[in-house]
C-alpha positions, -999 to +999 in steps of 0.1 A: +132-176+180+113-209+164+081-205+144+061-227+156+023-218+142+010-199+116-029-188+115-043-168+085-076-153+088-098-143+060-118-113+074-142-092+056-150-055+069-175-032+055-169+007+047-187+031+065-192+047+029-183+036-005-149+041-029-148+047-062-128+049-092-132+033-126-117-001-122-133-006-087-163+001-064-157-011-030-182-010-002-159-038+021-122-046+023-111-082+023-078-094+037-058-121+046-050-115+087-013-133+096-007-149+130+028-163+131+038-177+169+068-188+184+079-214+208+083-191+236+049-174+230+056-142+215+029-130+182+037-116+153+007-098+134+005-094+095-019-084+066-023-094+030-043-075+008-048-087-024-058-072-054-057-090-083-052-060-112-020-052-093-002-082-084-027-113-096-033-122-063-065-135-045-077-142-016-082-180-026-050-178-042-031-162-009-046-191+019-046-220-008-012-211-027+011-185-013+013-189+023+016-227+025+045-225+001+058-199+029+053-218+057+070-248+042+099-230+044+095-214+075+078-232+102+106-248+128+127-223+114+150-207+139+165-174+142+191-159+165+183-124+162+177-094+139+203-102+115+201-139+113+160-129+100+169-104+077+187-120+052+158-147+046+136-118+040+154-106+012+155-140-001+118-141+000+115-112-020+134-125-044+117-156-049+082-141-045+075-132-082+045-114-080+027-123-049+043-096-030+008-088-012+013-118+007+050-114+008+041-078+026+018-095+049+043-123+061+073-095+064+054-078+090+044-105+110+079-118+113+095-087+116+067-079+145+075-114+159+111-107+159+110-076+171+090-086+202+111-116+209+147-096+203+137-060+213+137-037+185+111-018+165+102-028+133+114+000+120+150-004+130+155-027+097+151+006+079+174+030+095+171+057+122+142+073+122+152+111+107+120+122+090+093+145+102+058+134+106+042+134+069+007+155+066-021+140+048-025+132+012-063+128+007-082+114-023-114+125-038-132+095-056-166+088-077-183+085-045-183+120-039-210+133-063-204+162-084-230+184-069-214+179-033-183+182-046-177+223-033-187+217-003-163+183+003-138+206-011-142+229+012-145+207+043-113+191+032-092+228+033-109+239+064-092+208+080-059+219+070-062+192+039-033+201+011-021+175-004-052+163-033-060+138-059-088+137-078-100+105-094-108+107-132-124+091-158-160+106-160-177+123-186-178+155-166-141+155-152-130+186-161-160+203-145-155+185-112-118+194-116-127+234-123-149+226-089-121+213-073-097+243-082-118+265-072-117+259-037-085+252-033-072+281-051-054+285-090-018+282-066-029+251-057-017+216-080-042+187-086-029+156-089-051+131-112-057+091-115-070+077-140-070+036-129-056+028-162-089+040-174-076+057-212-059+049-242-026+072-251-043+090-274-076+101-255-052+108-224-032+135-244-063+149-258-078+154-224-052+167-207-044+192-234-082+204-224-073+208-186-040+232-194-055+261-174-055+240-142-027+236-123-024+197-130+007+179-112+006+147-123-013+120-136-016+085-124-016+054-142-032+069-174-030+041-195-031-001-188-005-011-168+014-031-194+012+001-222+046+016-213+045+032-245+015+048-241+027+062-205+062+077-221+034+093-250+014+111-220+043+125-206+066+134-235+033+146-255+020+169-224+048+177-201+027+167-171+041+141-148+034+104-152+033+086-117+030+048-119+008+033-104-006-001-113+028-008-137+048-011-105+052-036-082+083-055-080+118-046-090+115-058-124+088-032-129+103-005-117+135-013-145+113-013-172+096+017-163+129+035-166+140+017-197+110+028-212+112+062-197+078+059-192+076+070-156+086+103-140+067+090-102+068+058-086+036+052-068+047+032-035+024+012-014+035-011+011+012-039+002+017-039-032+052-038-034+063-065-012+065-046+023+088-025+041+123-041+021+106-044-015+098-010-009+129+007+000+145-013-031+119+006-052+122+038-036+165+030-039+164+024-076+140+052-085+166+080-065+192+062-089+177+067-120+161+107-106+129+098-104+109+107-073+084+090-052+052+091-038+039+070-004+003+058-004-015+032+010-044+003-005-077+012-003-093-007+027-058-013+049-063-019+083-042-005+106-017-030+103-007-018+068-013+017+081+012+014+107+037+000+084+032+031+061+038+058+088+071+035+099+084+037+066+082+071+066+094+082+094+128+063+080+129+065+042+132+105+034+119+117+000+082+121+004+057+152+010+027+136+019+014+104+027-016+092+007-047+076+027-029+081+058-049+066+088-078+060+060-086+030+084-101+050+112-124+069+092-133+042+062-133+011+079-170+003+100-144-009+128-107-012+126-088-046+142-057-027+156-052-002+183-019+013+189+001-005+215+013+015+248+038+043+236+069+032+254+061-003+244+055+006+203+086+025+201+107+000+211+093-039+202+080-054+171+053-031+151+033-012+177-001-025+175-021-049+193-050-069+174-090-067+187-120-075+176-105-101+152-135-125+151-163-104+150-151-101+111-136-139+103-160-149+074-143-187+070-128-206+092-090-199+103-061-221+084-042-233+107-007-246+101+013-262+132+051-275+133+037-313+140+012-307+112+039-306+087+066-328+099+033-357+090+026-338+057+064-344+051 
């Protein structure tokens, strides 16, 4: 297998409603679409997502910066099989830093590549596939007004819908929480997530006033960087901290335990550097006896989606996965369908790209073998 093209797309889709918390209000999702070729004709299909709070990335910074430096060391590269591409992955994620968006994005289309020209399924580079199918882990954001908030509630545990987080950081949270509890039943724990919204000291004093709910965990309480501040909310409260926005590579993740500031790593295939970064992560925190939770971006396609339920079907340790198939519900019009069963389980990643250019708001960037032997 020899790359021999790469083609990134910037596409930009709307939401058929809009998603709220405090550090965000999204009414679109923006992403970087990967379309890495080989000689022979076989496609690989990938997807950045940037978000800049997590991992400093861009969408400028992805198609001017990140993937060119990729493609200069990949394109004309040739691989004998599974195991010859394996190891270069890893080394990419070691030399990634912190642009593992666009490290997630290029993983996938070269594992989907590979996997289509040497017959496996992406998900072989994980393991056997040993884990059940994971139910649903929904979130309830600002969008979702306070006064409609029982009746969401309810529509959510009619559907079966057990697995909840509420977003916080308004002025009437614990009402909308009360709301929330009341529907699902006192039994039944909340997890919270703040966005990094509160300072240590006004996180412990609110969730000292929420002690007759059945509160989980909360997420990313504090700025990403205030470690100290996240091992305050937990020692001070006893509730579980999850990390959130602190974690993304593997130097994260070991000074989260250092600082014993974490009791949940929050994992997320597209901010963590894809389906390798994330089993490192998931590895290390199982180490050190801390748990994990799977969720996905806000705005995936089904690309990322796909990549999600992959991982876990293969990586045990989760109860839920958060935002699962949030792409056929949020997005106006996904860009993936499924691929034909027999074919999905056993080549590349299972999906088939449509209805690409229909959202392309730039022109494609194009980078060809012959292109970069003249740049050379």
């Amino acid at each position: 297998m020899r790359i021999s093209s790469v083609i990134a797309y910037h596409i930009r889709i709307p939401f058929t409603s809009v998603f709220a918390h405090t550090l965000q209000r999204r009414r679109a999702t923006e992403a970087v679409i990967l379309i890495v070729k080989s000689e022979a004709g076989h496609i690989g299909v990938g997807e950045v997502l940037p978000r800049p709070y997590l991992t400093g990335e861009t969408v400028e910074s992805t198609l001017g910066q990140e993937i060119p430096a990729l493609v200069q060391r990949w394109l004309g590269r040739r691989f004998t099989g599974r195991d010859d591409l394996l190891p270069a992955l890893r080394q990419e994620l070691d030399l990634s830093g912190r642009a593992l968006a666009t490290l997630a994005g290029w993983e996938s289309a070269t594992l989907d590549l590979a996997g289509k020209a040497f017959a496996f399924a992406v998900g072989d580079v994980l393991g056997p596939e040993t884990e059940p199918e994971l139910p649903h882990g929904v979130v309830i954001d600002f969008a979702v007004a306070t006064h409609s908030l029982e009746k969401h509630c309810m529509l959510l545990r009619l559907a079966g819908k057990r697995h909840v987080k509420v977003k916080v950081g308004l002025h009437d949270d614990l009402h909308r929480l009360t709301l929330v509890q009341g529907i699902f039943g006192p039994e039944h724990p909340l997890r919270l997530d703040a966005n990094a919204a509160w300072s240590a000291g006004y996180a412990v004093e609110v969730l000292r006033t929420m002690r007759r709910l059945n509160i989980r965990s909360i997420e990313q309480p504090v700025p990403a960087r205030d470690l100290e501040g996240m091992r305050r909310v937990r020692e001070e409260t006893g509730i579980a901290v999850v990390a959130d926005e602190s974690l993304c590579t593997l130097e994260d993740a070991q000074t989260l335990i250092a600082a014993r500031a974490a009791d949940v790593f929050n994992i997320r295939i597209g901010k963590c550097g894809g389906l390798l970064g994330s089993r490192r992560l998931v590895q290390l925190a199982k180490e050190n006896g801390l748990s994990c939770q799977l969720g996905a971006l806000v705005g995936e396609t089904g690309i990322l989606s796909r990549a999600a339920e992959i991982f876990s079907r293969r990586v045990p340790g989760f109860e839920f996965l958060e935002g699962k198939r949030q792409n056929k519900s949020l997005l106006l019009e996904d860009i993936v369908e499924l691929a034909p069963e027999q074919e999905a389980s056993s080549k590349g990643l299972g999906v088939i790209i449509r209805n690409l250019d229909q959202w392309v708001v730039s022109p494609p960037v194009i980078f060809k073998e012959e292109q970069q032997r003249r740049l050379a």
